[in-house]
Backbone bond lengths (Angstrom), bond angles and torsions (degrees), N, CA, C in turn:
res aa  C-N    CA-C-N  psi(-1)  N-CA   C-N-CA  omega(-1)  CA-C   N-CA-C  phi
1 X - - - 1.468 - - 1.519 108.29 -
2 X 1.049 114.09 107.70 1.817 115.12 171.00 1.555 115.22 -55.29
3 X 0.922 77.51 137.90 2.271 102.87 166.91 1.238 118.93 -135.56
4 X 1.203 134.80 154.92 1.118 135.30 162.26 1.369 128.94 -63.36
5 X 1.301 120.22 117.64 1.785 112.25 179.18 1.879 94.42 -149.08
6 X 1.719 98.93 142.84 1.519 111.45 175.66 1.131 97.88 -72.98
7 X 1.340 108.72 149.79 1.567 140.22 174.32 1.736 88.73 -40.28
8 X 1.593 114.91 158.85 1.795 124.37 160.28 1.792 98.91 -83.51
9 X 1.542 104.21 -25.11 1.725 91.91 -171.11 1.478 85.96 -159.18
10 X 1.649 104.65 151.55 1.322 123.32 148.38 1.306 125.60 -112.46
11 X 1.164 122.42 150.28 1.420 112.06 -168.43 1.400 100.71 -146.91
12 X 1.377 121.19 141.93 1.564 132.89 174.44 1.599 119.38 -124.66
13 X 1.765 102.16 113.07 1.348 109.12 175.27 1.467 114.16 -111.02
14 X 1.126 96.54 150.95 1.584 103.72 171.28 1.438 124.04 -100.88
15 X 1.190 116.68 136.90 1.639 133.29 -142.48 1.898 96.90 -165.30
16 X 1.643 80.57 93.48 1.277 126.88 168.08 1.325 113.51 58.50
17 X 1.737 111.13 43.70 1.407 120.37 -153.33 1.396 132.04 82.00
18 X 1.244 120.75 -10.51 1.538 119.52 174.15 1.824 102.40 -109.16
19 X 1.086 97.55 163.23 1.501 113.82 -170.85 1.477 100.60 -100.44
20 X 1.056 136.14 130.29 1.779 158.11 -174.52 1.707 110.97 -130.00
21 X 1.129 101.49 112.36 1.558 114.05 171.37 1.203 120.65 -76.24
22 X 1.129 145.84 97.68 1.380 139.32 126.48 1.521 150.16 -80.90
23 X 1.801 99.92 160.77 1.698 74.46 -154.64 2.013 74.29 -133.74
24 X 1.594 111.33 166.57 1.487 124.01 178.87 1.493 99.17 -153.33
25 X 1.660 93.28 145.28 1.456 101.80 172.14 1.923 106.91 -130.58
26 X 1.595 92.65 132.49 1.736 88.07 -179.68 1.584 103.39 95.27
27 X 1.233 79.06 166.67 1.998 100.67 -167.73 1.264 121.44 -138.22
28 X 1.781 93.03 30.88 1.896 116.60 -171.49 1.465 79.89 -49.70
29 X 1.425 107.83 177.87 1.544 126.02 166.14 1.976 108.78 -116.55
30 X 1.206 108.17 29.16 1.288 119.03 152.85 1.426 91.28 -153.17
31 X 1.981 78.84 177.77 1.602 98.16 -144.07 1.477 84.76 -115.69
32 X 1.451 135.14 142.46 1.771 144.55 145.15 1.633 95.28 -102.68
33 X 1.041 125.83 134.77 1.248 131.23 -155.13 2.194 87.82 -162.66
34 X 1.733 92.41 109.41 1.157 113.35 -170.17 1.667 121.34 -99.11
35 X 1.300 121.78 150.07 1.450 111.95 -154.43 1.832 83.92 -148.46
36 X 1.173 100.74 123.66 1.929 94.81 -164.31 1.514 88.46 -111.92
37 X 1.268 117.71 -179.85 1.408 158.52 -157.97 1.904 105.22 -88.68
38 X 1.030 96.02 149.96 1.459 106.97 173.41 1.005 115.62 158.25
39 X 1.734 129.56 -108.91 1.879 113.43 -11.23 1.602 112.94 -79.02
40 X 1.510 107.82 137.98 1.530 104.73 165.53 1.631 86.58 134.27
41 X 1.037 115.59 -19.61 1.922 118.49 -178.69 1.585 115.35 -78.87
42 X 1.292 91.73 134.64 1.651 92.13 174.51 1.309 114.25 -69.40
43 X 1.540 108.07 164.58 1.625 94.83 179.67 1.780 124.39 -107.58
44 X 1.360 90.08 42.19 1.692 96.80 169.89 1.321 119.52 -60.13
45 X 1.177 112.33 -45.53 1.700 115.47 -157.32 1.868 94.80 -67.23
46 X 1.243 108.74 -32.62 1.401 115.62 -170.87 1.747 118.85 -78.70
47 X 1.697 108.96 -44.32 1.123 99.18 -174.03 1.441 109.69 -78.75
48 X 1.111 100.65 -37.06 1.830 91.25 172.81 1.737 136.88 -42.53
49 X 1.895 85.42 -46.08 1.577 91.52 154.61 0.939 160.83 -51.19
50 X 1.344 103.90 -5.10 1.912 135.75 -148.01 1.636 91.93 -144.84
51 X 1.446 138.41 -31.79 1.494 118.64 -143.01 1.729 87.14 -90.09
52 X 1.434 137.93 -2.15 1.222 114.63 149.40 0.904 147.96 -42.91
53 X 1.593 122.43 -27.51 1.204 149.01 161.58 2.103 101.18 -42.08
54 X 0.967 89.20 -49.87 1.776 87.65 -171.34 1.765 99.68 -52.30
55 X 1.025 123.75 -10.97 1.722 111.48 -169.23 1.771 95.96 -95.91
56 X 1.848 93.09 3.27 1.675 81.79 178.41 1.697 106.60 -121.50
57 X 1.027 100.25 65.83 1.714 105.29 176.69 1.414 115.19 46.38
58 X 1.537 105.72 26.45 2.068 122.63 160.62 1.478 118.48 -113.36
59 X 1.572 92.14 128.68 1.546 78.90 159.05 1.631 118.86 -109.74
60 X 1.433 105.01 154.47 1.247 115.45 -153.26 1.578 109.56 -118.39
61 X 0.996 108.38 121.91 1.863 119.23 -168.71 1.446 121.77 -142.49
62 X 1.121 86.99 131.14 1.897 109.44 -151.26 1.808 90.88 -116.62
63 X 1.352 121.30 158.78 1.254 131.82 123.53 1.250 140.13 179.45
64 X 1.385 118.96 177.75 1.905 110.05 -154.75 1.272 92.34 -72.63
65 X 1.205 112.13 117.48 1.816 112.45 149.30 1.156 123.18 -35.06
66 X 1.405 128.25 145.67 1.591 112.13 -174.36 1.729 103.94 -73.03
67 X 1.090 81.51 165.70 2.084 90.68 -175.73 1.968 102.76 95.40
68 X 1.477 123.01 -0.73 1.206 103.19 175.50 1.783 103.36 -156.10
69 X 1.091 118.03 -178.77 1.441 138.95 159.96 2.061 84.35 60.83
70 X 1.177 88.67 -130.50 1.753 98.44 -172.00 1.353 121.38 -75.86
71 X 1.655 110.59 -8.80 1.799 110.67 -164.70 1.505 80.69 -82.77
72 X 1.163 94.42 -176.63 1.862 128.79 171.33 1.638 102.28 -53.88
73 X 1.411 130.74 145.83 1.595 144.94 151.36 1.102 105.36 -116.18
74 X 1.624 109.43 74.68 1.946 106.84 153.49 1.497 117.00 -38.93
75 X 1.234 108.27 165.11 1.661 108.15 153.08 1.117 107.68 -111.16
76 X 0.937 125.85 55.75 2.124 126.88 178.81 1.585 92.08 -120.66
77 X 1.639 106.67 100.17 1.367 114.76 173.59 2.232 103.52 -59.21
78 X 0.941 90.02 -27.94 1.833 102.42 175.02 1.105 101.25 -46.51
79 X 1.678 144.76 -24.66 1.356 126.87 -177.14 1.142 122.13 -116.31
80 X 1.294 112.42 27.74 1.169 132.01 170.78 1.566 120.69 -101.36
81 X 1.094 125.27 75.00 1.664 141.20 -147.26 1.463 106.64 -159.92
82 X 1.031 124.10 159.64 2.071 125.45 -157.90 1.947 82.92 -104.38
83 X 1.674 117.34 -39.56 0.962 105.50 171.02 1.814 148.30 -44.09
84 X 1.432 95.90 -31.75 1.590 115.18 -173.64 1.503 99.99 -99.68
85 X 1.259 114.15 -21.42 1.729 119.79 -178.74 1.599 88.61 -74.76
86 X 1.234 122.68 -29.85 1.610 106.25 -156.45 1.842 95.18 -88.94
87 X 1.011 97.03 -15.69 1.782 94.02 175.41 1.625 111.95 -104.25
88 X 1.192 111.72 0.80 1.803 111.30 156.93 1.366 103.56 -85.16
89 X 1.470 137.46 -26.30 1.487 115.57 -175.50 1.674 80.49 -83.58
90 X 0.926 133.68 -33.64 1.689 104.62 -165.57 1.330 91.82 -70.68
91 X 1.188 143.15 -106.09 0.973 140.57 -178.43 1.774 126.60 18.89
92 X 1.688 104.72 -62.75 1.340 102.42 147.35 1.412 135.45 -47.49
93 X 1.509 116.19 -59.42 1.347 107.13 163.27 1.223 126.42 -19.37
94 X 1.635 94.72 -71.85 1.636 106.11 -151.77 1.665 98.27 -73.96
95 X 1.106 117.13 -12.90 1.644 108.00 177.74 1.785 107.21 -75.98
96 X 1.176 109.87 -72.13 1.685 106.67 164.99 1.673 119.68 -49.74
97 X 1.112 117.31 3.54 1.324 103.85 162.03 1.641 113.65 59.70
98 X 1.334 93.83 40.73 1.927 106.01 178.23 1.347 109.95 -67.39
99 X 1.425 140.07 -38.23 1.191 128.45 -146.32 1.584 111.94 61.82
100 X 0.980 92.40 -161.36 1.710 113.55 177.36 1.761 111.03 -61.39
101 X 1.043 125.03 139.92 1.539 120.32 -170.73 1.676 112.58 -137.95
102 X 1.147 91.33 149.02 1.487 90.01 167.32 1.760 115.59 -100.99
103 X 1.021 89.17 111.80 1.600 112.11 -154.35 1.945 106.18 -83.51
104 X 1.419 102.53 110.21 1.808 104.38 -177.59 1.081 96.07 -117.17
105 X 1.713 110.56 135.62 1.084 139.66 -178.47 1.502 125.46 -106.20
106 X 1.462 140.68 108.40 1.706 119.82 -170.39 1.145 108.11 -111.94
107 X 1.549 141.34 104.00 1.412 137.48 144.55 1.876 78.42 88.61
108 X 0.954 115.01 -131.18 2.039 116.61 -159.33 1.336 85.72 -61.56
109 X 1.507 146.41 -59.35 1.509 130.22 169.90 1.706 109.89 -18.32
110 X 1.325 98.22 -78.84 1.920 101.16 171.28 1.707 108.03 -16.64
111 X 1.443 125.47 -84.03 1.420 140.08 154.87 1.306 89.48 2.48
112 X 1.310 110.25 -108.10 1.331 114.07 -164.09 1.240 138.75 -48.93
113 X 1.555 110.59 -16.25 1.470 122.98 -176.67 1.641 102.76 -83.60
114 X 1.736 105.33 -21.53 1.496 102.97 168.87 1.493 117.31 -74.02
115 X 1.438 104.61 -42.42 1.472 97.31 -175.67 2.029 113.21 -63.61
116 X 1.152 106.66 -12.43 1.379 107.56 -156.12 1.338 99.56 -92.00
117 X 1.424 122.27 -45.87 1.258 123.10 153.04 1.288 136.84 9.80
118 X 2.008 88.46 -102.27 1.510 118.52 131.91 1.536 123.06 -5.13
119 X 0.803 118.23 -69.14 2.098 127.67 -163.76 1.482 92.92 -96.08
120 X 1.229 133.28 -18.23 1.607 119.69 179.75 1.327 106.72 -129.36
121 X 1.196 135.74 59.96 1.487 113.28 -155.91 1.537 111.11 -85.00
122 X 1.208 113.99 -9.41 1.593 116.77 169.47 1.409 116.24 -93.59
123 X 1.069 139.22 -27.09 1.786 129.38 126.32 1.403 129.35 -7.27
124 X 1.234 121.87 -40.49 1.585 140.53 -166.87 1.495 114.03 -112.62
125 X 2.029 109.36 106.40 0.678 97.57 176.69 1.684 132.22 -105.87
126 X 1.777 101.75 6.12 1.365 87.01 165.81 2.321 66.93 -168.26
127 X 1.480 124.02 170.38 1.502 123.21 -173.14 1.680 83.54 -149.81
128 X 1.699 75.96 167.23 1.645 88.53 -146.88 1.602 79.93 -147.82
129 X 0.973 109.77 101.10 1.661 128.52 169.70 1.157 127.99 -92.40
130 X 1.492 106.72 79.55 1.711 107.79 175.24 1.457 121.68 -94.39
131 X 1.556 111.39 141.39 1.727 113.52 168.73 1.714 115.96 49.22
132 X 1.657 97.67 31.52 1.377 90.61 174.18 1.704 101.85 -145.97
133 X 1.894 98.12 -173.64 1.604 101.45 -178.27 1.418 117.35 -117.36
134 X 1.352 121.96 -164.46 1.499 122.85 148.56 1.370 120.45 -140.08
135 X 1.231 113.50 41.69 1.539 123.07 -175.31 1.993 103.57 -164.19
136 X 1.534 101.66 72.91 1.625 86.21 -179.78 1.387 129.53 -75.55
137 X 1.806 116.22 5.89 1.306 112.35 174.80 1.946 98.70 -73.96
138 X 1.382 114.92 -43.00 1.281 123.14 164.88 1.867 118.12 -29.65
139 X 1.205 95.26 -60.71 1.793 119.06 -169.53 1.886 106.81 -64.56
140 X 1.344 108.41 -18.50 1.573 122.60 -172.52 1.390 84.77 -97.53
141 X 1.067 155.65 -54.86 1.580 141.11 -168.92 1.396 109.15 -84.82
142 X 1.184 112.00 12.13 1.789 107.49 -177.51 1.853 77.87 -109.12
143 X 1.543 106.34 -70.00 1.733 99.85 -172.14 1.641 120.54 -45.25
144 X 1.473 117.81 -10.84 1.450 122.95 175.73 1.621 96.51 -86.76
145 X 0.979 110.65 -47.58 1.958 104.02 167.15 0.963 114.31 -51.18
146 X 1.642 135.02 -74.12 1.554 116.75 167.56 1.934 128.34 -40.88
147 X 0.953 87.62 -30.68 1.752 90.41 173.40 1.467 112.96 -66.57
148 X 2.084 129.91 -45.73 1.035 116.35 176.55 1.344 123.06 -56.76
149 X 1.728 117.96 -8.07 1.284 106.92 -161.07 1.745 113.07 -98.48
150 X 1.725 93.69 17.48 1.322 98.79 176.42 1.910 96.10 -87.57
151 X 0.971 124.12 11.54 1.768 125.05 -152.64 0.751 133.12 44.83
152 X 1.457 113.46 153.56 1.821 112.50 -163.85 1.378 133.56 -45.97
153 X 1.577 103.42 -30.57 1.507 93.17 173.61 1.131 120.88 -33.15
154 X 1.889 96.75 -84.88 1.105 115.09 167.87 1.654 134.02 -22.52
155 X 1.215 123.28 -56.92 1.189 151.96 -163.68 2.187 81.72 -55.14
156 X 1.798 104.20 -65.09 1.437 107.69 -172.11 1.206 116.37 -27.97
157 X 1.657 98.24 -59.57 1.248 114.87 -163.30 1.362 117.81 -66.22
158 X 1.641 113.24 -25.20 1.529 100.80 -176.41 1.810 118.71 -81.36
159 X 1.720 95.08 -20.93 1.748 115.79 166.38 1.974 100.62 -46.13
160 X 1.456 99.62 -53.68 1.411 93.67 -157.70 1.276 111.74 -68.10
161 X 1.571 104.84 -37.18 2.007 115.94 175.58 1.911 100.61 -39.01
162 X 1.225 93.94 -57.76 1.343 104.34 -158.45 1.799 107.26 -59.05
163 X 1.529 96.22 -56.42 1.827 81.20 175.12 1.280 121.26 -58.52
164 X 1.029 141.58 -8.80 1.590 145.90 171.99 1.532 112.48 -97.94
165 X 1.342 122.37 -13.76 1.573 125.75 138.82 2.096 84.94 97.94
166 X 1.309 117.39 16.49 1.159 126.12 178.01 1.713 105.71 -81.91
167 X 1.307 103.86 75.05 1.835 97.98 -177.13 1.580 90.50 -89.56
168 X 0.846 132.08 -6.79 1.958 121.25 -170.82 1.870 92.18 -91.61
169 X 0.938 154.93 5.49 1.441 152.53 165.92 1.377 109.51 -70.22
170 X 1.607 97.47 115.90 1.436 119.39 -168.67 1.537 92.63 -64.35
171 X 0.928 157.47 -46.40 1.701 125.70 -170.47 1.784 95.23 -80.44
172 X 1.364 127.65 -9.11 1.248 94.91 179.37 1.580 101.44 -82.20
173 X 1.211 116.25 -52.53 1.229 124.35 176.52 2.114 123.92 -38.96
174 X 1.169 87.21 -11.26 1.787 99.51 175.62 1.601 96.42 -93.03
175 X 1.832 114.11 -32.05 1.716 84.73 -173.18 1.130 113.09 -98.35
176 X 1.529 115.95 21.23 1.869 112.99 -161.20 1.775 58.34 -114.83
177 X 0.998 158.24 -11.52 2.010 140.78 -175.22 1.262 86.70 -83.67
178 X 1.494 138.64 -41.33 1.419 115.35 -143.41 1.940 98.71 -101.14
179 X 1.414 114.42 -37.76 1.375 124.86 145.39 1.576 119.82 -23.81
180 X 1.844 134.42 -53.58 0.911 147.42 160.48 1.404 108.76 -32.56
181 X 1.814 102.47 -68.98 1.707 101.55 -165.31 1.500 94.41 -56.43
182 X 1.685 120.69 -77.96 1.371 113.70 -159.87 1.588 111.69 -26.58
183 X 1.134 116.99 -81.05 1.468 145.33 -176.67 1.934 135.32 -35.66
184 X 1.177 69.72 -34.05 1.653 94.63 -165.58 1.528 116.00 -117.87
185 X 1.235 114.82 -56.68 1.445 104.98 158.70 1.444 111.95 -176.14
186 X 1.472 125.54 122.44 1.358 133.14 -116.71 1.864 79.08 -111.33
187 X 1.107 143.20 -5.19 1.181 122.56 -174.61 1.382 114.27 -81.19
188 X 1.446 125.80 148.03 1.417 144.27 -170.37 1.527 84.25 -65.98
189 X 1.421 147.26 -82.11 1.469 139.08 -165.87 1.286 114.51 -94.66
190 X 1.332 139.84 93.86 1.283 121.57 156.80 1.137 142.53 -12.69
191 X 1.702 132.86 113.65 1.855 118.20 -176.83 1.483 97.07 -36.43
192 X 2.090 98.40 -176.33 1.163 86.72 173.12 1.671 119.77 -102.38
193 X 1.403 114.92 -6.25 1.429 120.59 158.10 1.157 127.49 -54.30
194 X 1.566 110.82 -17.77 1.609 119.37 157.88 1.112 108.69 -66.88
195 X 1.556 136.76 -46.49 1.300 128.27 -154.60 1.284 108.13 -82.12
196 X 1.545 107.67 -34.69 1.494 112.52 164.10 1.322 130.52 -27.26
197 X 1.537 110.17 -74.63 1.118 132.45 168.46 1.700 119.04 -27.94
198 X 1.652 92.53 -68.51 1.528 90.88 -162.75 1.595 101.97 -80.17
199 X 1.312 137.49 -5.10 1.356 124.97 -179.01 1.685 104.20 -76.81
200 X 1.268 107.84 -30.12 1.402 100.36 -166.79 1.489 121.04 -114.12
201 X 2.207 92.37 28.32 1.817 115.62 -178.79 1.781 89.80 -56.49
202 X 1.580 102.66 146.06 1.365 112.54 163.22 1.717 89.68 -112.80
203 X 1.491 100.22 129.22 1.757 107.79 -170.35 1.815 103.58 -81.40
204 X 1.245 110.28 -43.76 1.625 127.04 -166.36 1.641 99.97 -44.00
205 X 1.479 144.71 -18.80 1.176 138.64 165.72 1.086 108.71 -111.96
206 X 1.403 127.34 34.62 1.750 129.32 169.51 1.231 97.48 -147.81
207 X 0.752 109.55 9.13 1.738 107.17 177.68 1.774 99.08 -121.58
208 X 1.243 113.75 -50.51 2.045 124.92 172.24 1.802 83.53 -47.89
209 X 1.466 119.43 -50.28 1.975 117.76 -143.45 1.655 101.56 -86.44
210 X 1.412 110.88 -62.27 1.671 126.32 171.62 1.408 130.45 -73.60
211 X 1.643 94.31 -79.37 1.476 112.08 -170.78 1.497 122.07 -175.67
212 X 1.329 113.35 177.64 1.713 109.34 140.64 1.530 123.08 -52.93
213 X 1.003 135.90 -16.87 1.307 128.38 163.88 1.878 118.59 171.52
214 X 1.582 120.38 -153.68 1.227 97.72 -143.96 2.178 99.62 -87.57
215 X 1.191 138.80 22.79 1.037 158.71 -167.80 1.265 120.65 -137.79
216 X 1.385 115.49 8.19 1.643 108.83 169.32 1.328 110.56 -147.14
217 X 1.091 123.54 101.59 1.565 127.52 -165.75 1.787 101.23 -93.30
218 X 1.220 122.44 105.26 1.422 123.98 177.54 2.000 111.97 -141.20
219 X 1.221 89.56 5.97 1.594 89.72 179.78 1.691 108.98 -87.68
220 X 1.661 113.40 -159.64 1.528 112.22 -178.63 1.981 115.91 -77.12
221 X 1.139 105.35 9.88 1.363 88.32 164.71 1.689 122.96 -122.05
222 X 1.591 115.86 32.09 1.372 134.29 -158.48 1.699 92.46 -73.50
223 X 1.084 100.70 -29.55 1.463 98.67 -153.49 1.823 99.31 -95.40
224 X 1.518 137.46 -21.71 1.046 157.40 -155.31 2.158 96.97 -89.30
225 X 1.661 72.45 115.07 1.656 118.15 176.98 1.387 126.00 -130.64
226 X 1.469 121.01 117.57 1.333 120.06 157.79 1.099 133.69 -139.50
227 X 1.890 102.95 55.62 1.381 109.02 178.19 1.415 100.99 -85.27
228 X 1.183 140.59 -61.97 1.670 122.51 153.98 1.193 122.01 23.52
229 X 1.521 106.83 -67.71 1.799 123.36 178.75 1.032 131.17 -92.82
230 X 1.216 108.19 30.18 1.489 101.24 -165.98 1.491 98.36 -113.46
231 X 1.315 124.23 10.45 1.693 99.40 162.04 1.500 103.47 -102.68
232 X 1.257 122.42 32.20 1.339 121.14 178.18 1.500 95.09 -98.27
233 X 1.309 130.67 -6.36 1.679 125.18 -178.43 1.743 96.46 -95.60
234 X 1.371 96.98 106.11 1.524 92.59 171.16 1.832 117.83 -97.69
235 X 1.386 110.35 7.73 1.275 97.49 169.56 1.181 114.76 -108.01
236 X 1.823 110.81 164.46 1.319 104.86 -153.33 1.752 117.28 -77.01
237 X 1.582 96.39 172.41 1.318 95.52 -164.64 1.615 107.28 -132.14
238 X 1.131 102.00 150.94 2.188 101.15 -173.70 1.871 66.65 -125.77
239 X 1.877 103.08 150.32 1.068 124.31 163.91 1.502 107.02 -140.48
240 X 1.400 105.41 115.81 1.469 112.33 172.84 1.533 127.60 -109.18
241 X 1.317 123.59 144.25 1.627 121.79 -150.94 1.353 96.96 -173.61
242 X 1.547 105.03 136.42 1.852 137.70 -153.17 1.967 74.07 -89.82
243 X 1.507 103.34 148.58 1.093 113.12 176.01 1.680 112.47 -77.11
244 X 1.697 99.61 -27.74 1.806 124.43 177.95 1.744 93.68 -102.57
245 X 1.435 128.05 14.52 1.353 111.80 174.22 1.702 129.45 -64.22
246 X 1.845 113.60 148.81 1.270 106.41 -166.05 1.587 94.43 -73.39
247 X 1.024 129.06 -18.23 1.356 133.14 -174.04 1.536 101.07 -106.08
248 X 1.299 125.25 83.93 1.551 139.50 -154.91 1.214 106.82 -72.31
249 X 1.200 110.38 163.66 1.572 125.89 170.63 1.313 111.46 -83.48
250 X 1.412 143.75 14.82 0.944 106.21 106.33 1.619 149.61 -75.79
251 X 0.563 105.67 -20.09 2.208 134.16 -176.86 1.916 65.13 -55.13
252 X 1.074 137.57 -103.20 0.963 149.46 164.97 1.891 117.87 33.99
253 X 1.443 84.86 -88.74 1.836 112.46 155.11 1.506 116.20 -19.37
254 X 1.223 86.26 -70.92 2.053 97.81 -173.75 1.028 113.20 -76.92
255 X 1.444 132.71 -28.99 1.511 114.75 168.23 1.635 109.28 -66.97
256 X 1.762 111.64 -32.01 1.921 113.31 153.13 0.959 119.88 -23.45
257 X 1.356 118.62 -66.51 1.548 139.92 -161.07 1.821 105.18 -68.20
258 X 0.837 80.93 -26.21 1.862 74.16 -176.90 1.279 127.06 -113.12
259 X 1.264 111.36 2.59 1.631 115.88 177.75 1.568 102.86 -112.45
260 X 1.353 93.88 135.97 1.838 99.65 -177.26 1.238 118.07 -69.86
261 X 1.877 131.37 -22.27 1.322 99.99 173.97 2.059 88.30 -139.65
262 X 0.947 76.43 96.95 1.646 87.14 168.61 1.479 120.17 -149.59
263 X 1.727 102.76 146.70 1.498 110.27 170.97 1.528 124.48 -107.71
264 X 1.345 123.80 151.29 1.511 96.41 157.59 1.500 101.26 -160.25
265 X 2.078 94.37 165.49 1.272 114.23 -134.31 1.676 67.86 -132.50
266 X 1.383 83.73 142.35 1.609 112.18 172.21 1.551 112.72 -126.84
267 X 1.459 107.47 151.64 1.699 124.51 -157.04 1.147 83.59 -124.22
268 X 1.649 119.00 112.57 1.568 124.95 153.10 1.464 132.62 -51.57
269 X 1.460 88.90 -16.44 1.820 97.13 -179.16 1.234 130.84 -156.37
270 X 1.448 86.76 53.19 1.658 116.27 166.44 1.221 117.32 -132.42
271 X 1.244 125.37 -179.56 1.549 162.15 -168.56 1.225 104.43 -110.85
272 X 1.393 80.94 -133.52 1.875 96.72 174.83 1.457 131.25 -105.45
273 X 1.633 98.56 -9.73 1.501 113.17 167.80 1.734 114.29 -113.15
274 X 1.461 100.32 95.69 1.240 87.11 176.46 1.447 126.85 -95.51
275 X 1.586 107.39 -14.55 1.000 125.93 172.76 1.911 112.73 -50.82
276 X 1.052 104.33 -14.20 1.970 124.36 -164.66 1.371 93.88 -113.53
277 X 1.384 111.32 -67.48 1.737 112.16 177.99 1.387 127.94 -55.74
278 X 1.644 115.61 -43.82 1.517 109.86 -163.03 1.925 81.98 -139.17
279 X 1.675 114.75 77.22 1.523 90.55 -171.47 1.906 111.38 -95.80
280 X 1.320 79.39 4.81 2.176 78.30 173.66 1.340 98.40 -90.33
281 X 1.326 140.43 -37.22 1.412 137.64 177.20 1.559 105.82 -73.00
282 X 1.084 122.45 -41.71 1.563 126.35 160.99 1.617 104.70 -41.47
283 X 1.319 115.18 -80.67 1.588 109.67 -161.26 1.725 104.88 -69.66
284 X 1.060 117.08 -11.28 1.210 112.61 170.04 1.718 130.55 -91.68
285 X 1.783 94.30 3.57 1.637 93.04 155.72 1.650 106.13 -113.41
286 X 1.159 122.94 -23.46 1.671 122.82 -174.10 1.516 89.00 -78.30
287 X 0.873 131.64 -120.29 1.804 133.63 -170.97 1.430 103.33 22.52
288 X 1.428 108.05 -87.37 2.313 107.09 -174.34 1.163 104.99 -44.59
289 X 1.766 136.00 -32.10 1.427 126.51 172.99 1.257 108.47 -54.11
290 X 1.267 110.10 -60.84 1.616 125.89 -166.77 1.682 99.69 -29.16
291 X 1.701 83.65 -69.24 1.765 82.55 -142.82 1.685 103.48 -89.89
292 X 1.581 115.20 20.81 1.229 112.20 162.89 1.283 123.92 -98.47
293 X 1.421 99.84 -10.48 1.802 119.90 165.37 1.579 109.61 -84.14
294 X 1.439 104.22 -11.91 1.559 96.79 178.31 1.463 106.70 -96.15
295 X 1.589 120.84 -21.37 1.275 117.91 -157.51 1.936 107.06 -88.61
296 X 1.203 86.95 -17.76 2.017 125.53 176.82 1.546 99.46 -59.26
């Protein structure tokens, strides 16, 4: 069950001239090493969710990607690429002196925890794929399925917003709100590490990476797939996915289907935060992963 607790330490490295915040809780002797959602979001909503883990002989390490929360916000739309993100978590690593990690990924975290994988695969000692995919041309025809089920009107109208690049239009903007609750996270009040997060989203690297928001994927990673590669991750894998997630169960499935040793656990009554929505069924599938990947 999550609570709120301050980081034991923050720490600031510099990575390639910009300053990157990170924060860890606990003095486990392995590492959960967290990679949150966005891009451009701080990683409150995430480490908090996870820093329970530290009361279980983990330590747990979170931090803002540059472009949000406490690191540096260049204006060089140029560093906004899945490529240079995948060499700031190394970078982090190798500065804290993680070793090998068990590497969690949330929604664009996921993304990246695939690509990082991939490019480090002896870094990674077991990934933890929540509320996300590995095929977003895939993930755009599942979010156009949830969108018809607002009905066609609607559905027209948000086609037409969009070809005219009008995302600020108050009826579009009412059906990408009601899309949110279903999709995204079904609770009447947001925790408050949620509110954190999204009040202090910097959009300019989720908007350059995704989109205007969480249903229209048109930025530089529209085209970015690695179900192909995915039996090249031979360590094991827990995949977790909202039964109402924007990143669906199926999206879910196929990253199943292609990795040689992975499981996954589905939340009847969640979204995309299940860790917020269902968090005793949450810590009660991440934890037996954890420490059976540790005992491995």
């Amino acid at each position: 069950m999550w609570s709120e607790r301050q980081p034991d330490e923050t720490i600031t490295i510099e990575v390639d001239g910009h300053r990157v915040v990170a924060y860890s809780f606990g003095t486990g002797d392995e590492v959960v090493l967290c990679l949150n959602g966005g891009p451009g979001l701080p990683c409150d909503y995430l480490r908090e969710a996870h820093s329970f883990l530290a009361d279980h002989n983990f330590r747990v390490v979170a931090f803002d990607q540059l472009g949000c929360g406490r690191s540096d916000r260049p204006d060089d739309p140029s560093l906004w690429n899945i490529r240079r993100y995948v060499g700031e978590v190394e970078a982090v690593r190798t500065a804290l002196g993680l070793g090998p990690v068990h590497l969690v990924g949330h929604s664009w975290g996921g993304w990246l925890a695939i690509e990082y994988a991939l490019t480090h695969p002896g870094a990674v000692r077991s990934l933890i794929l929540e509320n996300t995919a590995a095929d977003l041309p895939h993930l755009m025809q599942e979010l156009y399925r949830l969108r018809s089920a607002l009905g066609h009107e609607t559905e027209s109208m948000m086609l037409a917003r969009e070809a005219a690049g009008d995302f600020r239009d108050p009826e579009y903007l009412a059906a990408i709100t009601l899309l949110n609750y279903r999709h995204v996270c079904r609770l009447k009040q947001p925790p408050a590490p949620v509110g954190r997060s999204l009040a202090d989203w910097n959009m300019k690297p989720y908007e350059a990476m995704q989109g205007p928001n969480e249903f229209l994927y048109i930025g530089n990673l529209k085209d970015w797939s690695r179900l192909a590669d995915l039996d090249r991750i031979t360590a094991p894998v827990l995949i977790l996915v909202g039964r109402h997630d924007e990143q669906t169960p199926k999206c879910a499935s196929l990253m199943k289907a292609g990795l040689p040793h992975a499981e996954l656990v589905l939340f009847e009554n969640s979204s995309h935060m299940p860790f917020y929505e269902e968090p005793q069924a949450f810590d009660a599938a991440i934890l037996p992963f954890l420490q059976k990947a540790r005992a491995a």
